[in-house]
C-alpha positions in Angstrom: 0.0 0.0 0.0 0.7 3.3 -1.1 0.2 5.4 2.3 4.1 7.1 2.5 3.4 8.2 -1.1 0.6 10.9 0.3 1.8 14.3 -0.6 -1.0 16.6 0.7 -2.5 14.8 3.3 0.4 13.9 5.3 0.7 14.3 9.5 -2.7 13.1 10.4 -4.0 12.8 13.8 -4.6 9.6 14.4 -2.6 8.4 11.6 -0.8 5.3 13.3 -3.4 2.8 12.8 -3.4 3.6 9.2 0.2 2.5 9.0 -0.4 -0.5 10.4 -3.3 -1.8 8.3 -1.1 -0.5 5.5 2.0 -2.5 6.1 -0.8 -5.8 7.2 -2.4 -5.6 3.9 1.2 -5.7 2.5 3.0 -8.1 4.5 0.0 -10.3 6.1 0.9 -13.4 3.3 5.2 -12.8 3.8 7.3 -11.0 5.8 9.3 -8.1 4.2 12.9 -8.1 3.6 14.1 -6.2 6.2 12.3 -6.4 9.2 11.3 -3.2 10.9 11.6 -2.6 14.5 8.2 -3.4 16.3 6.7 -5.2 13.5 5.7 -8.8 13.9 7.2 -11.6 11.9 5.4 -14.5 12.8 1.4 -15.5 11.6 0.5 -14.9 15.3 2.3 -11.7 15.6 0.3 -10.6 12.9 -2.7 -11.6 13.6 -2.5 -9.8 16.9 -1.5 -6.9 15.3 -4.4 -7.2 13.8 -6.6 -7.6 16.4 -5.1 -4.7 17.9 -6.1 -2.7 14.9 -10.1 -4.2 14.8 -9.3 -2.6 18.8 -8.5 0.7 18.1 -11.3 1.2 15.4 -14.1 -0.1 18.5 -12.6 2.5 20.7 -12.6 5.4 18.1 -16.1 4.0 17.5 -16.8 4.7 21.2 -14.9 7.9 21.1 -16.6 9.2 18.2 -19.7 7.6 17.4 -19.3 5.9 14.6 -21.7 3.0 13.0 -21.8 1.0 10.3 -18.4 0.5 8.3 -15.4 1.5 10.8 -12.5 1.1 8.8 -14.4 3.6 6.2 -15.7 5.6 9.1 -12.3 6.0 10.2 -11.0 6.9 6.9 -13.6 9.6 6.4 -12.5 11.2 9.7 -8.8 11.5 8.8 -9.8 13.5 5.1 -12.4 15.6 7.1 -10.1 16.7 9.9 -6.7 16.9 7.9 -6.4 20.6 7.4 -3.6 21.2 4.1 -3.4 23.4 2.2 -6.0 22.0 -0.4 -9.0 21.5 2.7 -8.2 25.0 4.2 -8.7 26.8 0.5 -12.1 24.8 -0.3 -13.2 25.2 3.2 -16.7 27.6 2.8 -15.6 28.7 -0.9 -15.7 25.4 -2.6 -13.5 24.3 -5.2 -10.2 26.3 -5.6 -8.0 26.2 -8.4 -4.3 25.5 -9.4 -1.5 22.8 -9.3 -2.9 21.5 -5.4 -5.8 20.1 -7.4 -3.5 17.2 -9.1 -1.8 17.1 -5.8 -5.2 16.7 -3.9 -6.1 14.0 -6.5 -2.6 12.1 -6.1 -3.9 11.7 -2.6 -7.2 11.0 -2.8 -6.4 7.7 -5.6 -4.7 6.3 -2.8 -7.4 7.0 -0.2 -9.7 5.3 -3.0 -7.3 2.2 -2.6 -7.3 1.9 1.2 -11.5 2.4 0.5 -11.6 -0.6 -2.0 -9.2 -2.7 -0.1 -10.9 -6.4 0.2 -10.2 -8.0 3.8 -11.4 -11.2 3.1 -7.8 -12.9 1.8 -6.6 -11.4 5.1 -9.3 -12.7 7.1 -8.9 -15.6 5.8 -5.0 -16.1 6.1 -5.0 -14.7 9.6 -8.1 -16.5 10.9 -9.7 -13.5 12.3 -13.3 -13.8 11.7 -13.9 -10.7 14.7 -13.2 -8.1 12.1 -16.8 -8.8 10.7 -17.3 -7.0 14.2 -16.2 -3.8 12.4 -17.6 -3.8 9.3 -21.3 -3.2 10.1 -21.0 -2.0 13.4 -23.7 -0.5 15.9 -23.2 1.9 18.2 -24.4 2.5 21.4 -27.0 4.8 22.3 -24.8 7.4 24.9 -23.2 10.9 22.7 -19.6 10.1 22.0 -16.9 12.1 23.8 -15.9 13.9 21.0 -18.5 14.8 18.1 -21.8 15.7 19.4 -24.9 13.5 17.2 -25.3 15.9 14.6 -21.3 16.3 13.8 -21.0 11.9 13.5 -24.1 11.8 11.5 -22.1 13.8 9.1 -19.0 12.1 8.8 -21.2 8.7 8.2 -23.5 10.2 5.6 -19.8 11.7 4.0 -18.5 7.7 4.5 -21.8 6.4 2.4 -21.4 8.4 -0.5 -17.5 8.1 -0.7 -19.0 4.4 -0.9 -21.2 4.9 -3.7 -18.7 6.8 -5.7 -16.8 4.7 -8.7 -13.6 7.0 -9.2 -11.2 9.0 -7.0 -12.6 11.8 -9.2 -15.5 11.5 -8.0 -14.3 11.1 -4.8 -12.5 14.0 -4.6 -16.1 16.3 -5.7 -17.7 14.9 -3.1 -15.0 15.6 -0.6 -14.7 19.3 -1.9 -18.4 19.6 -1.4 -18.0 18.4 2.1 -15.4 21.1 2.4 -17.7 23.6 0.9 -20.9 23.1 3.0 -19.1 22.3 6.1 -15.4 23.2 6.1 -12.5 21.2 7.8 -11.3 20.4 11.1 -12.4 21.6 14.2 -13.7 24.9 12.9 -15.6 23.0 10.4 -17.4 20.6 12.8 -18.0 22.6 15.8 -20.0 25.9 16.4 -18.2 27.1 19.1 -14.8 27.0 21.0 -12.8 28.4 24.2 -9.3 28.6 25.0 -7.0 26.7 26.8 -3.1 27.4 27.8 0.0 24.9 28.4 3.2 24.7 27.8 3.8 24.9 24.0 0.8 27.9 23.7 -2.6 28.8 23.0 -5.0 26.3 21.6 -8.4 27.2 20.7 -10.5 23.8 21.8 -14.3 22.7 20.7 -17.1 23.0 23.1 -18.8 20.0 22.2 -22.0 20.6 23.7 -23.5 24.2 22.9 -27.2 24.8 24.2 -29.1 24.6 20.9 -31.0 28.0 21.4 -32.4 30.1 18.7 -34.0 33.6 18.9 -37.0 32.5 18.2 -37.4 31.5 21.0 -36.1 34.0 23.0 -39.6 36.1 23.8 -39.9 39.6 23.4 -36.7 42.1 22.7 -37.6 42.1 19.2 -35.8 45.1 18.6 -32.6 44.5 20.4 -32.6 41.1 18.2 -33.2 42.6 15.1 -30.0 45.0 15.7 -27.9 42.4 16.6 -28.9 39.9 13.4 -28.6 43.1 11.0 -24.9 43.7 12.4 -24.4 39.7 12.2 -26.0 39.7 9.2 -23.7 42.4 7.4 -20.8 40.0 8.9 -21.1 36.9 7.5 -22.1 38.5 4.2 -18.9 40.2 4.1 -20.0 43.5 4.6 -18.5 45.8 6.7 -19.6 45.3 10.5 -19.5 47.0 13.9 -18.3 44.8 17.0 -20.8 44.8 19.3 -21.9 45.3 23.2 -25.1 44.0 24.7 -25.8 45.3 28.4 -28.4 45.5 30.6 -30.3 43.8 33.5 -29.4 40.6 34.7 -31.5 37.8 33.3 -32.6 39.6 30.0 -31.3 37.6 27.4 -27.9 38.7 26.2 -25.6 35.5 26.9 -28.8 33.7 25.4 -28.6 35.9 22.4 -25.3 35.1 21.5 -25.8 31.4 21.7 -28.7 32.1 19.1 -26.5 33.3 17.0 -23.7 31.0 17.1 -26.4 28.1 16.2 -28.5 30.1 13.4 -25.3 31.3 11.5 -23.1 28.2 12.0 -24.0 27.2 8.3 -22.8 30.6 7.1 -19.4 29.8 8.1 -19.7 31.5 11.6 -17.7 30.4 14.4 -17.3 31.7 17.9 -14.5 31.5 20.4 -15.1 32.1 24.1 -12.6 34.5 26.1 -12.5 35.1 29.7 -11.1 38.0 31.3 -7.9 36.4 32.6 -6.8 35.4 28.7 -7.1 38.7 27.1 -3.1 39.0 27.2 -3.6 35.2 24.5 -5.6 37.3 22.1 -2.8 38.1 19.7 -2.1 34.5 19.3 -5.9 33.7 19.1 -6.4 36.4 16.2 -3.1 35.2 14.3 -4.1 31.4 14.1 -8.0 32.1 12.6 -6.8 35.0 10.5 -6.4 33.4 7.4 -9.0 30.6 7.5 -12.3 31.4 5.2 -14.8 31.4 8.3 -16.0 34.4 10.5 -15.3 34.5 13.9 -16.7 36.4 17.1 -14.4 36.4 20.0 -17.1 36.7 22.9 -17.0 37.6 25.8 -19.4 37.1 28.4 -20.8 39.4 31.6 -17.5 41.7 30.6 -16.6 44.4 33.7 -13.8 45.7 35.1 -13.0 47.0 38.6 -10.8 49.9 38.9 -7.6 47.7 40.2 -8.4 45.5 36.8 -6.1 46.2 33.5 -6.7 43.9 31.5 -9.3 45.8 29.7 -6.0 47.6 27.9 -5.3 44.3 26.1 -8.3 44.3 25.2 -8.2 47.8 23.7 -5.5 47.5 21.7 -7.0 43.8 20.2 -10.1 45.9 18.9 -8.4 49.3 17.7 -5.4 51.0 18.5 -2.2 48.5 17.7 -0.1 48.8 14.8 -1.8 45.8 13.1 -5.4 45.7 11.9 -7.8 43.4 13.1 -8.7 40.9 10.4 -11.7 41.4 8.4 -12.6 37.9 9.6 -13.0 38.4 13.7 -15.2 40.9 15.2 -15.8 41.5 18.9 -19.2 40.5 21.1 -19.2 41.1 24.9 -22.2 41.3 27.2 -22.4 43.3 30.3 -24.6 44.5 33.2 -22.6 47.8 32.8 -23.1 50.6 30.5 -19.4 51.9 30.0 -17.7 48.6 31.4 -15.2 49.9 33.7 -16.2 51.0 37.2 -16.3 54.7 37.9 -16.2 56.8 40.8 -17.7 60.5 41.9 -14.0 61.3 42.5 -13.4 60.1 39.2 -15.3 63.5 38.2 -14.3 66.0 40.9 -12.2 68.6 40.4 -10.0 68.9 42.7 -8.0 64.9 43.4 -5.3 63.7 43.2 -4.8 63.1 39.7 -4.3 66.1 38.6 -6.1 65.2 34.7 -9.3 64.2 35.7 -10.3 64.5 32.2 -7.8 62.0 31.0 -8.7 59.9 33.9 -12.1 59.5 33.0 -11.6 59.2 28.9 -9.4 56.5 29.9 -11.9 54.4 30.9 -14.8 55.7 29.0 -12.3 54.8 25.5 -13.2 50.9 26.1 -17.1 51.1 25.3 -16.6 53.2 22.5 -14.7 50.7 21.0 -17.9 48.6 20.3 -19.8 50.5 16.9 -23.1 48.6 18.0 -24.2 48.9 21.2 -27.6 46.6 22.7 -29.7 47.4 25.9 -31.6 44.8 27.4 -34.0 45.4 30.0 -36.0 44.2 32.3 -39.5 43.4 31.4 -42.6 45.2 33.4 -45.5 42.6 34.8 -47.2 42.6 32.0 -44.1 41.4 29.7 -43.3 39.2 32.2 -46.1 37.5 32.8 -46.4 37.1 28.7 -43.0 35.2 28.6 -44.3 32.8 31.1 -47.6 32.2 29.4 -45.3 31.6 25.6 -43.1 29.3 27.3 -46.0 27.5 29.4 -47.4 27.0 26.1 -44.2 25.6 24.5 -43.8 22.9 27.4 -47.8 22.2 26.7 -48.7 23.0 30.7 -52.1 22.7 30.9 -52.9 25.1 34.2 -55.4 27.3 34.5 -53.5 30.9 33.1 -54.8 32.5 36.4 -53.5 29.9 38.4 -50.2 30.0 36.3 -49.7 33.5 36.5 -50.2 33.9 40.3 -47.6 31.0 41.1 -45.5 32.8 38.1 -46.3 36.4 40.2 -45.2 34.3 43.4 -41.8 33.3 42.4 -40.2 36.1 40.3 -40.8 37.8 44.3 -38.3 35.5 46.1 -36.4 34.2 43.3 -34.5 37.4 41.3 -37.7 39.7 40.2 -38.8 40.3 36.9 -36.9 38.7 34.1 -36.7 36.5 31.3 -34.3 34.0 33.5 -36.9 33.9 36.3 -39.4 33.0 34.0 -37.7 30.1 32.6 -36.5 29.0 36.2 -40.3 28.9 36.8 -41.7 27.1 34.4 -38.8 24.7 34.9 -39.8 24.7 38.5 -43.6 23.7 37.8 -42.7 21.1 35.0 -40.1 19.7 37.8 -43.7 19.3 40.2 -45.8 17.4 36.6 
């Protein structure tokens, strides 16, 4: 087999175990003529390799959630995940052209090889009947550990059509398709991602299990909704695009808002990246390894405030506008807050006589943040009447069948002990009562 002959799709994750069925589908009749260091010799040695192989392909099957075919399954996960230099220009735009495409295609004919490879000779000589086990496999019911439902069901879908197709031309279409619907890699697979920090830098990780949320059915704040989708909108279109601030009262929707809009724009090519406050000083790095991919990307940032000890907010200003290099058409900024202007200020802050003498600098200094964000969202509270109207839609939704007086005193009730009038206290509610059903 043909596998150290790959030219574009070369250093794949996960890559071991396609060595190994690659030197047993050459060497499981003979052994080769110099032996290699590790590799088995003997009929049994091989066969446990073997085994060791129909092994790993279970667990990836446990890991991921594959079905059916696992040795294609597997396949399919090392072309969708291998981001070159091919899968990073199709990724969102489609089919790209030039040389890479004969290189691409170089790769993809031995792909079709490892696809059309028949076990049974192997089976046979090695007398391992277990790897029918593998070839129409069925998973178990619990979400893998690392692609949610929707994200495997792709990958096997992309695994039955490779199957269906009669060339590694054809191959290769459907692959670019994939590519151009989904993208590649993590940033192709997953809406949404946060960051995590070790020794060799900044990696920008999957969260694999985003509330699915959509602003529909987020009641009321109609307006506030349509100003953030018209500014999102504009975004993914490639249109120019403000970054964007929603504040307000506690409860009201914002963080809820944004987890709208990383499900209903995740097919547009939108991705988001959480930050925290402590990992403003890592968004250099975080801007420098997205910059040149073909998705969009908000870097958000949740319940955003500073006290007046806190600078990290100057890493922050310089990120958005203000350093020597401009921020990439491809990133905007989102942040929620329960503050206005972000930064905590003081009546001293204003007085005229203090002890810094520029009291004017002092409070432009902090005032420079919030004007930073071009759009800017307020979320309030709702009055009774709103209130009460969000708990009768979502009463509705979860088909409760008390009377609406009945309803709305219990509703009236809670939001008194338990935070006052907001959307949040209406949902904790009517999870309350359908925790009683």
């Amino acid at each position: 087999m043909r596998q150290n002959e790959l030219i574009v799709y070369r250093n794949m994750e996960d890559g071991g175990l396609l060595q190994d069925m690659a030197w047993l589908m050459t060497y499981y009749r003979e052994s080769p003529l110099q032996t290699e260091e590790g590799r088995p010799c003997t009929p049994e040695g091989k066969k446990e390799l073997f085994c060791d192989c129909i092994h790993r392909l279970i667990e990836l099957a446990g890991r991921y959630g594959f079905h059916g075919n696992l040795w294609h399954c597997y396949l399919t996960n090392l072309l969708v995940n291998n981001e070159n230099s091919y899968s990073c220009g199709c990724e969102i735009r489609g089919e790209i052209e030039g040389t890479i495409n004969e290189a691409a295609l170089h790769d993809i004919v031995i792909f079709k090889e490892f696809f059309d490879y028949n076990f049974e000779p192997m089976v046979e000589e090695l007398k391992t009947a277990e790897f029918s086990m593998i070839q129409n496999y069925v998973s178990s019911s619990r979400e893998s550990k690392v692609y949610n439902t929707r994200i495997c069901a792709r990958i096997c879908e992309l695994t039955e059509k490779f199957c269906r197709d009669h060339t590694p031309e054809e191959m290769k279409a459907t692959l670019t398709e994939f590519y151009r619907e989904y993208g590649v890699g993590k940033f192709g697979l997953h809406k949404s991602f946060r960051l995590s920090h070790d020794g060799s830098g900044v990696h920008i990780d999957p969260i694999l299990n985003i509330t699915h949320v959509t602003l529909d059915e987020l009641v009321g704040y109609e307006i506030p909704k349509k100003k953030l989708t018209d500014n999102t909108d504009a975004f993914v279109a490639g249109r120019k695009a403000n970054n964007c601030l929603l504040y307000g009262d506690a409860g009201t929707g914002k963080s809820s808002c944004i987890k709208a809009v990383a499900n209903e724009y995740y097919g547009k090519g939108l991705r988001i990246i959480e930050v925290y406050k402590h990992q403003f000083q890592d968004l250099n790095d975080v801007i420098s390894q997205i910059k040149n991919r073909n998705y969009k990307f908000i870097i958000y940032m949740d319940d955003l405030s500073f006290e007046e000890f806190e600078i990290e907010y100057k890493y922050l200003k310089a990120v958005i506008e203000g350093g020597l290099e401009k921020k990439p058409e491809n990133v905007l900024i989102y942040a929620t807050s329960n503050r206005r202007h972000l930064i905590r200020e003081n009546y001293g802050d204003r007085e005229e006589i203090r002890e810094d003498m520029h009291t004017g600098d002092t409070v432009q200094e902090k005032l420079s943040l919030v004007s930073r964000f071009g759009v800017t969202i307020y979320f309030g509270a709702p009055d009774k009447k709103q209130f009460q109207n969000i708990v009768k839609v979502l009463a509705e939704r979860h088909n409760l069948s008390l009377p609406e007086d009945e309803l709305l005193l219990e509703a009236n009730r809670w939001e008194l002990s338990h935070g006052g009038l907001s959307g949040r206290t209406a949902q904790q509610f009517i999870d309350y009562v359908l925790g009683k059903v």
